[in-house]
N, C-alpha and C positions, 0 to 999 in steps of 0.2 A: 504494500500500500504506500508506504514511504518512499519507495521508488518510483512509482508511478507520477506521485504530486510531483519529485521531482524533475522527473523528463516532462511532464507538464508545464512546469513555471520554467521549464531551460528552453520550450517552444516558444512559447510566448513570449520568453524576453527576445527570442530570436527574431520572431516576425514584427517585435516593437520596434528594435534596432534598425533593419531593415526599412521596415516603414516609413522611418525618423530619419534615413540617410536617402531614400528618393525622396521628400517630402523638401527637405536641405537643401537636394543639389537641385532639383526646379526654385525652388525660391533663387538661388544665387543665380540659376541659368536669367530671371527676371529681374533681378538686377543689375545683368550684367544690357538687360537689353534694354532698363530702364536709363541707362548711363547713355549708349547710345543714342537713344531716341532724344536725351536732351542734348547731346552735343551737335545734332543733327539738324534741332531746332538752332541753336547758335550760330550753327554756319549759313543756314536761311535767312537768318537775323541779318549776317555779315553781307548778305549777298544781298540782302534787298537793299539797306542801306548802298552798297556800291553800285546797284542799278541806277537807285534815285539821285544820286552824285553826279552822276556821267549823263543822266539824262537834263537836271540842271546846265550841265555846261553844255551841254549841246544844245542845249534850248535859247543860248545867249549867248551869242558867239562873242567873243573876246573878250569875254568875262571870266574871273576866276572864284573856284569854288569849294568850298573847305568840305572835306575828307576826315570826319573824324568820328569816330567808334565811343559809342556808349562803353563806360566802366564797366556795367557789369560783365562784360566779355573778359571772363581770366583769364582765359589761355591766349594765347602769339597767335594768331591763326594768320595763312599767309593766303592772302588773294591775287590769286592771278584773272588777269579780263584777256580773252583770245576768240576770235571768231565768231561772235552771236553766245559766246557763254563764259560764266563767272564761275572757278573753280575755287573751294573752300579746304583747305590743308589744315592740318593740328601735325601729328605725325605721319599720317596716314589722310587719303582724300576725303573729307567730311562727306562730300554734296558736287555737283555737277548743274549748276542753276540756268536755265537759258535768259538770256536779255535780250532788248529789242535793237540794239547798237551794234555793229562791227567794227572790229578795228585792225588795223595793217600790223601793226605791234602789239606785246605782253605791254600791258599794265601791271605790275608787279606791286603789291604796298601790305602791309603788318597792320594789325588791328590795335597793335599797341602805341602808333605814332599818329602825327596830325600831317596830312599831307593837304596839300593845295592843286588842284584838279582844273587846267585852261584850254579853254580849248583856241584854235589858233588858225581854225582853217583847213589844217592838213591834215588834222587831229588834235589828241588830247595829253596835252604834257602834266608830267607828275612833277611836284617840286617838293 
């Protein structure tokens, strides 16, 4: 009888165990894609902001136009502007956003600086 209760409670703690470590690794798997999914947002953030930049200065030719990223963007993220699309980097490519502009050259600029955005005619210089 004593042997029995106990292969009984050594089952059960087995299938508790068990239970407790798929139950674990889907929570961390949704964290891991809840992490994602906000830095995702961020780079959407990064990119609309540099749509409506570029579209500013192209709306008012030889005029100049300030490029500058809200705080709460932590990370370095780098922007590059090429061909009808705004690509969003951290270490790895965020997001691939398309815009309404094309341009003959990379726009290259960091979410951490202020740049100034003119357009000139032939294009759009960064300073």
């Amino acid at each position: 009888m004593k042997g029995q209760v106990s292969i009984e409670f050594m089952t059960l703690l087995s299938l508790t165990l068990l239970a407790s470590s798929i139950l674990i690794s889907d929570l961390n798997d949704r964290a891991t894609q809840m992490q994602r999914t906000e830095a995702y947002i961020d780079a959407e953030e990064v990119a609309l902001k540099t749509d409506y930049a570029l579209s500013q200065s192209l709306a008012r030719k030889n005029t100049t136009v300030t490029l500058d990223y809200s705080p709460n963007l932590e990370k370095k993220y780098k922007v590059d502007v090429n061909k009808n699309q705004i690509k969003v980097y951290d270490y790895e490519q965020l997001g691939s956003f398309r815009t309404r502009y094309g341009f003959s050259r990379n726009l290259q600029v960091n979410t951490t600086q202020k740049y100034l955005l003119e357009f000139n005619g032939s294009g759009i210089d960064v300073r």
